[in-house]
N, C-alpha and C positions, 0 to 999 in steps of 0.2 A: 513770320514776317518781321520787318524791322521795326521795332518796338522802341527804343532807347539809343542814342549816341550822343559821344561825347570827344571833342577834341583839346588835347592838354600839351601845354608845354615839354618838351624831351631834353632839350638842346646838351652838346656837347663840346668841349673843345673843338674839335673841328669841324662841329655842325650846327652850328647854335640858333637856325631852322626846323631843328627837327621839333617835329610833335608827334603823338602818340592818340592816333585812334580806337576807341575803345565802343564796341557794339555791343548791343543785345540784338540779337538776328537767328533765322534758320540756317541753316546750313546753304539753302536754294539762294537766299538774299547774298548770303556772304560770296556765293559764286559769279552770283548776277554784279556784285559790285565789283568783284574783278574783272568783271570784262566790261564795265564801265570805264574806272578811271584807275587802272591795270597800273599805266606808266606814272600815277600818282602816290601810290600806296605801297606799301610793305608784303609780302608774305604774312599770312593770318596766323596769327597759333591763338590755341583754345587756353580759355584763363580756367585754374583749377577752380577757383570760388563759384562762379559763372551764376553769382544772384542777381547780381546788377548789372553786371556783360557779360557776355562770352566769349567772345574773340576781340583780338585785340592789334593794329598794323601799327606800325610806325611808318610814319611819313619824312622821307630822308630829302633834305635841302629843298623845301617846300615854302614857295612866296605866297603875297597873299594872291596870286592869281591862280595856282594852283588848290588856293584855300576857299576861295571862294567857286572852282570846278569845282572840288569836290564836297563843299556844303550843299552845291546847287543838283548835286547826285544821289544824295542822301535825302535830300528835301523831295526829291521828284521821288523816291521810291515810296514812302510815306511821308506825306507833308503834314500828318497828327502825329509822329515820334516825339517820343520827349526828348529833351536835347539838356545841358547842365547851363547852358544860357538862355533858353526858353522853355522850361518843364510844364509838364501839364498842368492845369493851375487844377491845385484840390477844394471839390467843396466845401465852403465854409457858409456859416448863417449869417442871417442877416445879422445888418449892428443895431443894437436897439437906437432909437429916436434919441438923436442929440449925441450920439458916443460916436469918438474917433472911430474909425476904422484902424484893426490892425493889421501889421506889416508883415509880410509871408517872409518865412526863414528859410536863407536860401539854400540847397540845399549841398549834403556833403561830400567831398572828395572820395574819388575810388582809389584805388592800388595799382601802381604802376605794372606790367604789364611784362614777361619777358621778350626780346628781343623774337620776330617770327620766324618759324620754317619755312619749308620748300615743298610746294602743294602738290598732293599727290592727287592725279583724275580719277573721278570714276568713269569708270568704262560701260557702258552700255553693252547689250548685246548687238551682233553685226545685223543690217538691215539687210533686206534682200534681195537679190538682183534686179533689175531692172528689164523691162522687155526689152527687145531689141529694137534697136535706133532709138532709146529714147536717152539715151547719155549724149552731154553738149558742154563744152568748155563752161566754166564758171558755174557748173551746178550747184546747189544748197548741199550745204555739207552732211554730215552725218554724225556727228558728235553735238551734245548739247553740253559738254560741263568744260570748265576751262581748262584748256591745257596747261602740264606742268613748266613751272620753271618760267614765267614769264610774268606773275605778278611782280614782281619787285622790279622790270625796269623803270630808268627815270627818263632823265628826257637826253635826246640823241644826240649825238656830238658834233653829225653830219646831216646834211640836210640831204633828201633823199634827190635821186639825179633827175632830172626832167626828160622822162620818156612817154610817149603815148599810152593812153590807157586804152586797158584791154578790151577788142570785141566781144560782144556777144555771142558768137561764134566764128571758128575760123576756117580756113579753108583747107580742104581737107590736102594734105601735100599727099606726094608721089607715089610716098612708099609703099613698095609691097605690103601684107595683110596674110598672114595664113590663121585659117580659123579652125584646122581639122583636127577632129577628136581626139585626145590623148597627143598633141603633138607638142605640151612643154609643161614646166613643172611652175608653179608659182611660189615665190619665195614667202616666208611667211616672217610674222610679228607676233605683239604678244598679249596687245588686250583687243575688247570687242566694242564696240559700238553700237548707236540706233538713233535716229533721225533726230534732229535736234531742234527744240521748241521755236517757233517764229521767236526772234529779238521785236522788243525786248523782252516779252515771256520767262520768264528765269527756268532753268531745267528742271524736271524733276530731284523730289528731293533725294540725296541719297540713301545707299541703304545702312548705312553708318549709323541712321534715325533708326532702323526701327528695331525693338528690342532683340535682342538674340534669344533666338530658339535653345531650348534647354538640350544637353548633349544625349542621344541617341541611347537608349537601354544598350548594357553590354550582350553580347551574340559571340558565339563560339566559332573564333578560327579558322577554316577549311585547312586542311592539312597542306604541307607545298608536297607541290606533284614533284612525283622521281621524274628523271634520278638526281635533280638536283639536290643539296641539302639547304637545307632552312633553318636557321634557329627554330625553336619548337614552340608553337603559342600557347602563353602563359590562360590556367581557366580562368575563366571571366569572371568581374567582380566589379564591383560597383565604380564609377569614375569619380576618381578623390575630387573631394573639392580643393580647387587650387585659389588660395589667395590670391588679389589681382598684386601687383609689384608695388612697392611704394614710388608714389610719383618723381618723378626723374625726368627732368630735359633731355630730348632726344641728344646723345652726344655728340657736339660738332667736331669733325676732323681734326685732328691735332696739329697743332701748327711746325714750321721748320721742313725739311727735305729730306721724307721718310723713303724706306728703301726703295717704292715705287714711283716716288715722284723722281728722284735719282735717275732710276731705269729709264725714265723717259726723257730726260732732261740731256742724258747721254746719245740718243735716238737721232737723227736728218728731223730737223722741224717740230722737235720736240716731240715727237711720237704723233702727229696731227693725221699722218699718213695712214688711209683703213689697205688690208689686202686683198685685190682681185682674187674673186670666188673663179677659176677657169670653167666650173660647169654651168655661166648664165652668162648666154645667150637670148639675139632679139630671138632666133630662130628657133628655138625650144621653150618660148613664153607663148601659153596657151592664151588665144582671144576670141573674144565672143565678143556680144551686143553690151555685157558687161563691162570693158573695160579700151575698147576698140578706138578710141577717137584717144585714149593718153599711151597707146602701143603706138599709133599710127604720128603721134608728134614727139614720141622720144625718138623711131627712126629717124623723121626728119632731122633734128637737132642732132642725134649723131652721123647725118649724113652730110650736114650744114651746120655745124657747128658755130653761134654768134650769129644766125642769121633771123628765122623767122621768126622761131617759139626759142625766147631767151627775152627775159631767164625763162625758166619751165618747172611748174611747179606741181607735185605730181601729190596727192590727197587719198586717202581713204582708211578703211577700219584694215585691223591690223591680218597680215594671211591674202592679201589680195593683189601682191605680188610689187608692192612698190621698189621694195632693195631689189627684187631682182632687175627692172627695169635698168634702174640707175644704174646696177652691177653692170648691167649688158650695154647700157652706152660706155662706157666706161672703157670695157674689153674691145668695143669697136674704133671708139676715139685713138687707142691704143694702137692699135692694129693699121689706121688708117694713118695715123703721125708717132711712128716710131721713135722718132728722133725731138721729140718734144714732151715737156713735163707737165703730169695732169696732177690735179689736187683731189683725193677721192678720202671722202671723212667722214666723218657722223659727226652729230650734236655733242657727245660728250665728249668723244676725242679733242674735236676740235677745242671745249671750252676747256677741256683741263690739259692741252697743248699752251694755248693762250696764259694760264695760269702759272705753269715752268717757264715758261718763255719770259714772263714781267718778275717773278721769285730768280732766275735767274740771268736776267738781264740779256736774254736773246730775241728781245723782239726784232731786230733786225733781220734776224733768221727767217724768220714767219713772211714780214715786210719784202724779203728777197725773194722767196718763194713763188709767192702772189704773184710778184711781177714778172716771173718765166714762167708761170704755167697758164698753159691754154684754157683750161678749163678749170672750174671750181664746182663739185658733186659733194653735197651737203643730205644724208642719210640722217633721218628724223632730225631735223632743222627745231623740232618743237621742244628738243630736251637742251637746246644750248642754253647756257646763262650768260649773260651778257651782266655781271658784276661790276662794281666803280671799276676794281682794279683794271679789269680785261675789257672794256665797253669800248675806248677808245682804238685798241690793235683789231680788236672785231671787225669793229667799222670803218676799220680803215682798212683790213686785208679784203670785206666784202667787195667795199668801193676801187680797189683794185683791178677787178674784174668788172663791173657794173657799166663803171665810167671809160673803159678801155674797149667797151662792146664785146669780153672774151664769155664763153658760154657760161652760165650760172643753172643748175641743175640741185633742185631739192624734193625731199618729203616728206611730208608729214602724216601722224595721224588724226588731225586736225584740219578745218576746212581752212584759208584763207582769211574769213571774216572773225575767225574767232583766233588770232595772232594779230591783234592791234599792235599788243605790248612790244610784243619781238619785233614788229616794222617801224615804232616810236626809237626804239630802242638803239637798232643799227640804222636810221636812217634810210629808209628805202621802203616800196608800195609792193605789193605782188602782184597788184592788180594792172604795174607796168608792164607786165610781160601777160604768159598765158599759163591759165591751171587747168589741171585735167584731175578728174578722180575715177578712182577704178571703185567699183561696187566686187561682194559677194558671188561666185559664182553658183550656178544652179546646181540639185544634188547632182543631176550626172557629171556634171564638169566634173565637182569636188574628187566624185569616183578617178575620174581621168588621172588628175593630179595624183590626188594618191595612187591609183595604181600605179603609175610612171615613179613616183618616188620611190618606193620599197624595191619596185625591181632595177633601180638604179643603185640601190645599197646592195645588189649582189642576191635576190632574191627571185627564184621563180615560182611564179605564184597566180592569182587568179583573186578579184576583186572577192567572191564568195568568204575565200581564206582572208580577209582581211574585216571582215564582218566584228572581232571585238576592238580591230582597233576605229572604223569608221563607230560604233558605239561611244566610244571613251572623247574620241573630239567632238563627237554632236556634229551641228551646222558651220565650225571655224576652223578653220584653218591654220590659226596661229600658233598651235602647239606641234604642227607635221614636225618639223626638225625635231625636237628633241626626241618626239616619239621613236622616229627610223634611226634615228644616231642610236639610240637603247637596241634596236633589234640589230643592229650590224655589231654594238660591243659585245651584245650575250652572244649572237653568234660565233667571235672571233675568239672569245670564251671558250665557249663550250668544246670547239676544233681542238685547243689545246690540250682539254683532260680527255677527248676521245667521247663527248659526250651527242645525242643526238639534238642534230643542228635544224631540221625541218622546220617549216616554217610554223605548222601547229604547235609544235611544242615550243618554238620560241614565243610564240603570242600569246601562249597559254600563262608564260611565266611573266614576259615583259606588262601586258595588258592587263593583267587580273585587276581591276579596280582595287584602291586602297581602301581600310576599312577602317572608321572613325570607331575604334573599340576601347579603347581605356590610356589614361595618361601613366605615367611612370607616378610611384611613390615619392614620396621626400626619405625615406627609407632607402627605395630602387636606389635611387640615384644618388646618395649621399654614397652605399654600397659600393657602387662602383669606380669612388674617388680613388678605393684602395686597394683594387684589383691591381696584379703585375700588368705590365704589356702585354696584349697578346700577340704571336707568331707574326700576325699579319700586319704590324704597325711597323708604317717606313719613317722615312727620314724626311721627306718634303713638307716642311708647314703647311697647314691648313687651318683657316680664319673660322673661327666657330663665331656665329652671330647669334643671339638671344636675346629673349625676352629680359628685361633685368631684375634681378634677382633668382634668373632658373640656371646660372651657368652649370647647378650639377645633374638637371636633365639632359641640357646639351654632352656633357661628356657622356653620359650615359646613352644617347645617341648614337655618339660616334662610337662607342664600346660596342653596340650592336653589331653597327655597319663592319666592323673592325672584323667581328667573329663570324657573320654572313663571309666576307671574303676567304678567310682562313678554311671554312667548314667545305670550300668549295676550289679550295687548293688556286686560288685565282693572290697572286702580290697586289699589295695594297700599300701604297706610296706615303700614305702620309702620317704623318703626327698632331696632336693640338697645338697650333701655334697663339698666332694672335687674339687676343679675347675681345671681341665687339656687341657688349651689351644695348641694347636700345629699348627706347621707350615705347610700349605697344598702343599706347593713348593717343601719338601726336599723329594722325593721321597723315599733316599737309608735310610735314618734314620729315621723317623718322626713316621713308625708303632714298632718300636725297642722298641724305646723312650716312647712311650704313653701307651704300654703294661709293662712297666717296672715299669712307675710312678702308674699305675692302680695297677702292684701288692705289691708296696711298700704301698699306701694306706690303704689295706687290709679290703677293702669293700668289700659287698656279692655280690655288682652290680653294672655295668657301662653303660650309657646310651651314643653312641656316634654321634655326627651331622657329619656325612659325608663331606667331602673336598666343599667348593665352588666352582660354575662352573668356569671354565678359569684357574682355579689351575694344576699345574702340577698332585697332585694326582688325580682330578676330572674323569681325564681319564684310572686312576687302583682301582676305588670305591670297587671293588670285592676282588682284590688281596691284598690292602688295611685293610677291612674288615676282610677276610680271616684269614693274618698275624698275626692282631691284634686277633683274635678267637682262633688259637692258641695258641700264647703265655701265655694265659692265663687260657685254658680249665682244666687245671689240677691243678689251685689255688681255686679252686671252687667261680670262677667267675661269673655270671648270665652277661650276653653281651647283649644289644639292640643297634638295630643300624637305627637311621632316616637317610634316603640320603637328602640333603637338597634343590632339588628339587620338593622332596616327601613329605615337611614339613607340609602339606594339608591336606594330602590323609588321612580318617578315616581310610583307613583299614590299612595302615601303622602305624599310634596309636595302633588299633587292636593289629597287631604281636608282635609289642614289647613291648605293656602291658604282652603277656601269654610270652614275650623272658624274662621277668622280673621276673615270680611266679618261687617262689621255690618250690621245688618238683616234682613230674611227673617225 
């Protein structure tokens, strides 16, 4: 709980408002108080000492009315906090008879605080489906922890437009409905969710609390199945103990106009533009009782564009098919006004569009944009940042569309209620138009799905044969893409050497679970600084990302994946380029930060060593992962990811040699 707070003077030449909040709190408090007073507060970073606080915000051009919201936020969460202008008075004895009273000392000053990150969610597991007819516009969301990227707005530049608020429910429009089995594929995402605590209840804590499990006794390799070859697993031995890194601010992106902010700056719109997927359609999106009422009003809106449901705000946990929605209004908007220009983007495009665009003086560009295109389709809305610099082109490309009554189409993995920050931010309600959320579908849908995906990758097959890949995803859906992208690359593979393509043996090597067996030595990996090239090392850079202080496990990484390719007569493109070490401690920031430096780089591919055990991240590898996969899916990024654990494991070389191939 919140225990202790303190607010201290910051101020700056050009901010000489700013103060610096300083907590002792849980993790659950510090969540709760983001989505409190979100558009009042800094991004949180954890203070090393953490005796007297823990985390710590700055508060940027902050009056006293904003000082007194948020004393009055703090005080309601525990109004017995000690505070450094009202501390809890300590017992003292009486005075004896006839003696002054003496004077309490007040008490002393903390340590300033470094500047915050960029908060990374925890993800819950997905919740699950719902029976049928019981989904209804504006249902209670599904997520309980605050989404990223949204604590640091301030206050809006615009004031949000005056439109009706949203029914209760709405009226079901025209459109056709097909709900037959196996008849579309649902696009997926990348973390999970579960039903989120009544407000104001704070979410549970997360799992960053609680201690990390000791690493798993070492277990002897199963051999890799012919006829592929494998590097050959090393016998087991004990797992080194690895030092954690010495503490290190997550590194923020470097400043100036690196080769990728270039690339895009060169780009129509600065690169803001995502590209139509041709295989999503309304008419091969599978609907049921699940998700039926936000199928049923994205047709409308692409049949009526600007008319009923606008804007349209489409919610859920991630694998439940939202991109593809939007994908499929998009393809129809297209289809139906040829000769007119649509805006289709994501959160981060868009924000790091907005970014080149004020770095190089083309906000114009943006401004132009906006006002010829019909539509505005914003793909996870919850990862924009809306920063001083780019706050005001945001909000005024939003209000572009909004005020001009042209469609506005978003999604998130987040409900409506829990996006204060981002509607404070640019100026606008969601709650003026209409939200739909799609739930989980049930196992046999999932079956549908999956089956219809694999044998749209060029496979015939039978749900039976897919038995270890429905194993390896569980209940979510969010990892189908990359999984079938891997069976379409081994298989286009293995056609090359004449190797057998079937779909057993492809599952057998793509599926095999990774096995958390032993880390590399400081020996291993030092070893391999001074190895030649091997045969199989090209020429295209690739951004190795670590943990800081392991860059010689990372090369020794890539040294595997390097000799996986070679041993299997497969070219293999790339060399070590760019080095992006980061900090495995800073939870809120650290996936922000390394996905931001990856796209400034403007490499085709990043290779990243997973957090060390004992590290604050070690224990959100997935959500971690995850984050960092999005931020960067739509820079035409290639991602592999070693956990470093698993730095062993041939079939973990395996996956992220084919996470590596371009194409497929």
């Amino acid at each position: 709980m919140l225990t202790r707070w303190a607010i201290r003077p910051a101020a700056t030449p050009k901010d000489p408002q700013r103060r610096l909040l300083l907590v002792q709190a849980s993790m659950t408090d510090v969540q709760a108080l983001i989505r409190r007073v979100g558009a009042l507060c800094g991004r949180p970073k954890k203070e090393r000492d953490g005796t007297k606080y823990n985390f710590s915000f700055y508060l940027q051009e902050i009056g006293e009315a904003g000082l007194s919201e948020l004393r009055a936020a703090l005080n309601a969460m525990n109004p017995k906090a000690e505070t450094e202008d009202n501390p809890a008075p300590a017992h003292t004895p009486s005075p004896a008879p006839m003696g002054p009273p003496k004077a309490a000392s007040p008490p002393a000053s903390g340590t300033t605080a470094s500047p915050p990150g960029t908060a990374l969610p925890s993800v819950p597991p997905p919740a699950p489906a719902a029976a049928p007819g019981k989904e209804l516009a504006g249902a209670e969301g599904i997520f309980g922890a605050a989404p990223p990227g949204l604590a640091g707005f301030g206050t809006p530049s615009k004031p949000p437009s005056p439109i009706p608020e949203i029914k209760t429910k709405p009226p079901v429009p025209p459109a056709p409905v097909r709900s037959e089995a196996g008849d579309g594929l649902i696009s997926l995402f990348d973390e999970s969710g579960r039903t989120p605590a009544p407000i104001p209840i704070p979410a549970p804590a997360p799992a960053a609390q609680i201690p990390l499990a000791p690493p798993p006794a070492p277990i002897q390799l199963p051999p890799a199945p012919a006829p592929i070859q494998l590097p050959p697993a090393p016998a087991p031995i004990q797992v080194p103990s690895i030092p954690a890194p010495a503490p290190a601010p997550a590194p923020a992106p470097s400043g100036g106009m690196t080769p990728g902010l270039q690339a895009l700056a060169a780009k129509p719109v600065c690169g803001a533009c995502a590209e139509l997927r041709p295989w999503t359609t309304l008419d091969n999106f599978l609907v049921g009782a699940f998700n039926r009422f936000s199928h049923a009003a994205a047709a409308s809106a692409a049949s009526n564009p600007g008319e009923l449901y606008n804007p349209l705000f489409l919610y859920g946990v991630p694998g439940t098919g939202k991109s593809h929605l939007l994908q499929a209004i998009a393809r129809q908007l297209a289809s139906q006004f040829p000769d007119q220009k649509l805006w289709v983007t994501s959160g981060p495009l868009l924000s790091t569009a907005a970014q080149v665009a004020v770095e190089t003086g083309q906000q114009q560009a943006l401004q132009l944009f906006a006002q010829q295109a019909k539509a505005l389709l914003i793909d996870d809305v919850h990862l924009v940042e809306a920063v001083d610099a780019t706050r005001g082109l945001l909000t005024e490309v939003l209000h572009q569309f909004l005020d001009n009554r042209k469609q506005v189409i978003m999604t998130s993995a987040y409900a409506p209620r829990l996006l204060g920050g981002f509607e404070q931010a640019l100026g606008f309600r969601i709650a003026a138009g209409w939200s739909g959320d799609l739930k989980v579908p049930g196992p046999d849908k999932q079956g549908d799905i999956l089956l219809r995906s694999v044998r749209e990758a060029g496979f015939e097959t039978s749900l039976d044969e897919l038995t270890p890949l429905r194993e390896i995803m569980g209940s979510s859906l969010s990892e189908l893409d990359s999984h079938v992208r891997r069976l379409r690359v081994l298989k286009a593979l293995r056609q090359k050497t004449g190797q057998d393509t079937s779909i057993p043996e492809i599952m057998k090597l793509a599926m095999t679970p990774e096995t958390p067996s032993q880390a590399s030595t400081a020996e291993e990996a030092q070893a391999a600084l001074a190895l030649p090239p091997t045969s199989a090392e090209g020429q295209a850079p690739l951004a190795l990302g670590f943990p800081a202080g392991t860059e010689a496990h990372a090369r020794w990484a890539l040294r595997m994946i390097q000799e996986t390719a070679a041993q299997n007569h497969w070219s293999f493109q790339y060399r070590a380029g760019p080095l992006i070490p980061y900090d495995p401690n800073q939870v809120f920031g650290t996936p922000f930060h390394l996905a931001a430096e990856i796209r400034r780089q403007g490499v085709p591919a990043a290779l990243v060593l997973g957090p060390t055990p004992g590290t604050d991240l070690a224990g959100h590898e997935n959500e971690f992962r995850h984050a960092v996969s999005h931020l960067i899916a739509d820079f035409s990024v290639r991602l592999s990811w070693v956990s470093f654990l698993s730095i062993k494991d041939p079939f973990g070389h395996l996956k992220a040699c084919l996470d590596m191939e371009p194409g497929a």
